[in-house]
Steps between C-alpha positions, in 0.01 A plus 500: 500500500534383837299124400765504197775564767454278791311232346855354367691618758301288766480214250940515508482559912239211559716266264823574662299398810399183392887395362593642877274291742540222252856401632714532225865463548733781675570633133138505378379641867735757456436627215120501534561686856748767324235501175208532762620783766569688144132441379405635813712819496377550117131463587581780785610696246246500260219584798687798481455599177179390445414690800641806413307474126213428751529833582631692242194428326270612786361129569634484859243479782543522876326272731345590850560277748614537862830484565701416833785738460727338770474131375571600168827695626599228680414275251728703238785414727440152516448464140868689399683336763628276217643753358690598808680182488867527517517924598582615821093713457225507780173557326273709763159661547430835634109559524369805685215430759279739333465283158185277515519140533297421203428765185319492153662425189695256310688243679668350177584856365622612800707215581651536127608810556675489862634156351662671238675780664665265811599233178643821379643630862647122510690496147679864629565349850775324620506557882305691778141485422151571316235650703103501413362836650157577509361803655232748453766815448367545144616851284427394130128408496169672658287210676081596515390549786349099579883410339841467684817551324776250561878536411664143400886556509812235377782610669840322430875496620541455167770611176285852479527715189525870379134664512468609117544108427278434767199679358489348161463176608119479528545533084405143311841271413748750708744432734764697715755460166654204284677350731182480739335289272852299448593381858127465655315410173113613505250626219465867658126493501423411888510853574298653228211212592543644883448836345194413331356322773543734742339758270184277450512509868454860490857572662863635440821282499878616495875441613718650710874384490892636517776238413654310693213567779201261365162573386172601607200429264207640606103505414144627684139418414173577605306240660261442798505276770293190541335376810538132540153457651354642154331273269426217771171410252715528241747221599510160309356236749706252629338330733625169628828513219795355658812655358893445590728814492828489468628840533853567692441854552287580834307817340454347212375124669277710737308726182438152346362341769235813668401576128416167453334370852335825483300335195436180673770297416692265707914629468785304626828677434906407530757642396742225372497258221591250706172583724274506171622185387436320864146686549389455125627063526289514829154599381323640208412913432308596243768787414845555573601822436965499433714740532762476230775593707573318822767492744589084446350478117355609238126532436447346135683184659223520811246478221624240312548287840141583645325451143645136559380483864133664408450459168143653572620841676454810330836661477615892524835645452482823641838698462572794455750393182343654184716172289302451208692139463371433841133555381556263238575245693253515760240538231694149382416386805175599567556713746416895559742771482409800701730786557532677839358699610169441414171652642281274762249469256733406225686247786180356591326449120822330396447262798161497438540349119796273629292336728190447244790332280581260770356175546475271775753253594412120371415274804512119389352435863200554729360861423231523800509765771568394850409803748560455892336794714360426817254855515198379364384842374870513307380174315157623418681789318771323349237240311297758398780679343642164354117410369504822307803446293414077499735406711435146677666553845506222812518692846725336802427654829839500657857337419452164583192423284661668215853276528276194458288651211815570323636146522198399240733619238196699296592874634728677269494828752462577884423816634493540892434740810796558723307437837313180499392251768698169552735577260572858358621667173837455610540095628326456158735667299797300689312179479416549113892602423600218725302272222610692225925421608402134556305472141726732271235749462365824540089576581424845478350622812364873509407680842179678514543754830416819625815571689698742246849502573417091356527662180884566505617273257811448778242404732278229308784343354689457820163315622517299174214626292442557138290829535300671723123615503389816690176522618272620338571306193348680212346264202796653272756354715341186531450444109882626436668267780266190338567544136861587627552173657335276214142445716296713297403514132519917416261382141277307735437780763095527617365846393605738811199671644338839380699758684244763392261364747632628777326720793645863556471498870797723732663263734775517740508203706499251209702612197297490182749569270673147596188286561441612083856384441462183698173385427411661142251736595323586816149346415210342711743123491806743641272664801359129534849387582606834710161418684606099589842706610293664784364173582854302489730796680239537824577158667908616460444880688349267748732286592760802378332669820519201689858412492562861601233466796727216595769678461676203247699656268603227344099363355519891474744535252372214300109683506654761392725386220189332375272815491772723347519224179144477511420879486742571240366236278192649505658870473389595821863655550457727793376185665807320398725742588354495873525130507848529402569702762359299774724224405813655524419689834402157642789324335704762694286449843342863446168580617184531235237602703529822248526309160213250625280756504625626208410244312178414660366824387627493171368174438160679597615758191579207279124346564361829423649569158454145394114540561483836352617300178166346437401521126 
């Protein structure tokens, strides 16, 4: 019934489409538009019914997913606003400290049914406002003892009516009377789907309301609350993904991007879709994950415009609009439709099949690797990362030798250390965009640091970079940014190394978990490299010691900026974190007698747990 339904329905909406974006004359457009928004409403309607024969006949099932209760209040809001338009109403939130931040249970039903009683509050209410309450002052349900009870409440400033109307309005195809039905159309089944849902939920929903003094629709459910540091092994991996977000709401921009660094991936976020637009023309993701509505434009039109740009992107709209028209069209498109709120692990495997659809830009030019690092133990990593995934890579050892590599025309890529001799990351960013104004182009330049507040997108654009690099660089990252940028054949990938062969030894100094992420596995060829390390990092404590000894901050600084990007390329963090601090005390004129010694004996700890890596 439902493929007998909506196949012909979409067929009429997707149609109506095409005569729409075909640029027909003002009568034609018209009429499609008026013939289209009507499709729309009609295939809204029928969800309904086929969703309430869904359950009628016992063939509804509940997911179990986590969901974060105050983005999808606030996401509610955002998503009715529309309907706001034109009435003096405030739509508000009201949600007790004591509800948890994420529960279990069905996002999309759950959403349905709070949808359904505001776009009900909304018809009713002309001026004042409609409140979303949640608290945990439940009286209609009995929780078990590992399950909270929560009490959602629609509260409106709305027309109100007489209480014996009131409660017979959860019945299928009824409304308050005739002339209900008359003035604010509707089929009368919203409520009786709430009612069921809320049942299948395993709670109780009602209505209290007097005329003339608005309404207050009410329902509670059992459920329990989630931990959001549960199922960490569970989590899709998304290691090295780039993905845009544009999101305008804070809470909602800040769930996005921790659930999805938190499984590797590399977020930039904005909250415009003017600032999409300008970050999306300006370098390539491998997702970009829309909003549908923003504060200067609408999403679908963001797609549309960035599917031009990146042709190659993987594209999500993630709104909390349940528009079945909308799916359509970004199934037209190509693109994914996924309604908020959706669980981290639903988030993340949507981004995680986005990104396998992807494919890499098409570079007509050079496609060869230009690295400059002037740490000789950060080079002996880097190429045997790069020789593991078959990556061809030619190393300059500070800014000036790279400037005059690139002028050979056959690098397609640079990627550079901030602090270099002669010339640094920073003159040879200025020198290559000085080339790029004077020749019409633009040569993507991506900087490879260890110095985190680099990674603010504000910060390595101002500076004039593409991307930036954090040390340690897993082998993830470095296969994503290649095939993103058109250097790197994904079909033609070398086989990556067995991770099963790798040695179950407790360290602390030199963080296992990363050297497996960075290098593959940790095998006899990974504590061959962490041993050359040792061998490379004991000539820069030296003069590290020295410059200190001689009390010159300034060579001081520099030792130090070098051993911190050294360290944490080879994961020895603690290390790093040392050396970082050495360079900003000296930077400030401190004294480091303290941190030198610091790091002289944890260098001593760092030689130890290498050689207790022996096979």
């Amino acid at each position: 019934m439902s493929h007998e339904i909506r196949t012909p329905m979409q067929s009429v909406y997707g149609l109506l489409e095409i005569i729409e974006q075909s640029k027909p004359d003002a009568n034609i457009l018209s009429m499609a538009q008026t013939a289209k928004n009507s499709a729309s409403g009609l295939l809204e309607i029928l969800d309904d019914i086929l969703d309430f024969a869904k359950m009628d006949a016992d063939q509804m099932s509940l997911d179990h997913f986590e969901v974060p209760i105050r983005t999808l209040a606030y996401g509610i809001n955002e998503a009715m606003a529309v309907k706001v338009h034109g009435k003096q109403v405030e739509l508000l939130t009201d949600i007790d400290k004591e509800v948890p931040f994420v529960i279990a249970g069905d996002p999309k039903r759950l959403r349905q049914i709070i949808m359904n009683l505001m776009g009900n509050a909304l018809k009713f209410t002309h001026q004042g406002d409609v409140k979303i309450k949640i608290n945990t002052d439940y009286a209609h349900i009995t929780p078990s003892k590992k399950q909270i009870g929560l009490r959602f409440e629609i509260v409106d400033t709305g027309i109100g009516m007489q209480q014996e109307i009131a409660d017979k309005l959860f019945t299928p195809f009824t409304q308050a009377d005739n002339s209900t039905s008359r003035k604010y159309g509707g089929t009368g089944l919203g409520l009786s789907i709430c009612k069921k849902l809320v049942e299948l939920m395993g709670g109780k929903i009602g209505v209290i309301s007097a005329e003339g003094k608005g309404s207050r629709f009410w329902f509670e459910i059992p459920t329990e609350e989630v931990s959001t540091d549960t199922n960490a092994l569970d989590m899709p991996v998304l290691d090295g993904i780039s993905v845009i977000s544009v999101e305008d709401h804070p809470q909602g921009a800040k769930e996005i991007m921790n659930s999805l660094r938190s499984m590797g991936a590399s977020v930039e976020s904005c909250p415009t879709y003017t600032e999409g637009l300008e970050l999306i023309s300006a370098r390539p993701f491998d997702v970009a994950i829309i909003d549908q509505g923003l504060p200067d434009g609408v999403g679908l039109d963001l797609v549309r415009e960035a599917q031009k740009l990146r042709p190659s992107m993987g594209i999500i709209m993630y709104t909390v609009r349940s528009d079945a028209g909308l799916q359509h069209t970004l199934q037209s498109l190509g693109a994914t439709y996924l309604t908020k709120p959706a669980s981290r692990i639903g988030l993340g495997e949507t981004v995680q099949d986005s990104a396998s659809k992807s494919v890499a830009i098409q570079i007509d030019g050079a496609k060869k690797l230009l690295i400059a690092e002037d740490t000789a133990s950060v080079r002996d990593i880097l190429k045997r990362q790069l020789d593991m995934i078959g990556m061809d890579v030619t190393f300059a050892e500070n800014g000036v030798e790279a400037f005059e590599k690139l002028k050979s025309g056959e690098y397609g890529i640079l990627i550079t250390d901030l602090h270099m001799p002669e010339m640094d990351g920073y003159e040879l960013i200025q020198a290559i965009r000085a080339q790029d104004e004077k020749n019409d182009t633009h040569f993507p330049v991506i900087v490879l640091t260890a110095d985190v507040q680099m990674s603010s997108r504000q910060e390595y654009m101002k500076h004039g970079f593409d991307e930036c690099l954090l040390k340690p660089v897993s082998l993830g990252q470095f296969k994503r940014l290649l095939i993103r940028w058109g250097l790197l054949d994904e079909s033609k990938l070398k086989a990556e190394i067995d991770t099963q062969d790798t040695l179950e030894i407790e360290t602390k100094s030199i963080d296992q978990e990363a050297i497996i992420k960075q290098m593959g596995a940790l095998n006899e060829d990974t504590i061959n490299m962490l041993h050359m390390f040792i061998d490379m990092t004991k000539p820069m404590i030296e003069k590290l010691v020295q410059a200190h000894k001689d009390q010159d901050n300034h060579n001081l600084a520099e030792q130090a900026h070098s051993l911190k990007g050294a360290a944490r390329s080879a994961c020895a963090n603690i290390l790093g974190d040392i050396a970082s601090k050495v360079q900003d005390g000296s930077e400030a004129g401190q004294d480091c007698a303290a941190l030198i010694k610091e790091i002289e004996a944890e260098f001593e700890n760092v030689k130890r747990e290498i050689k207790s890596l022996k096979a």
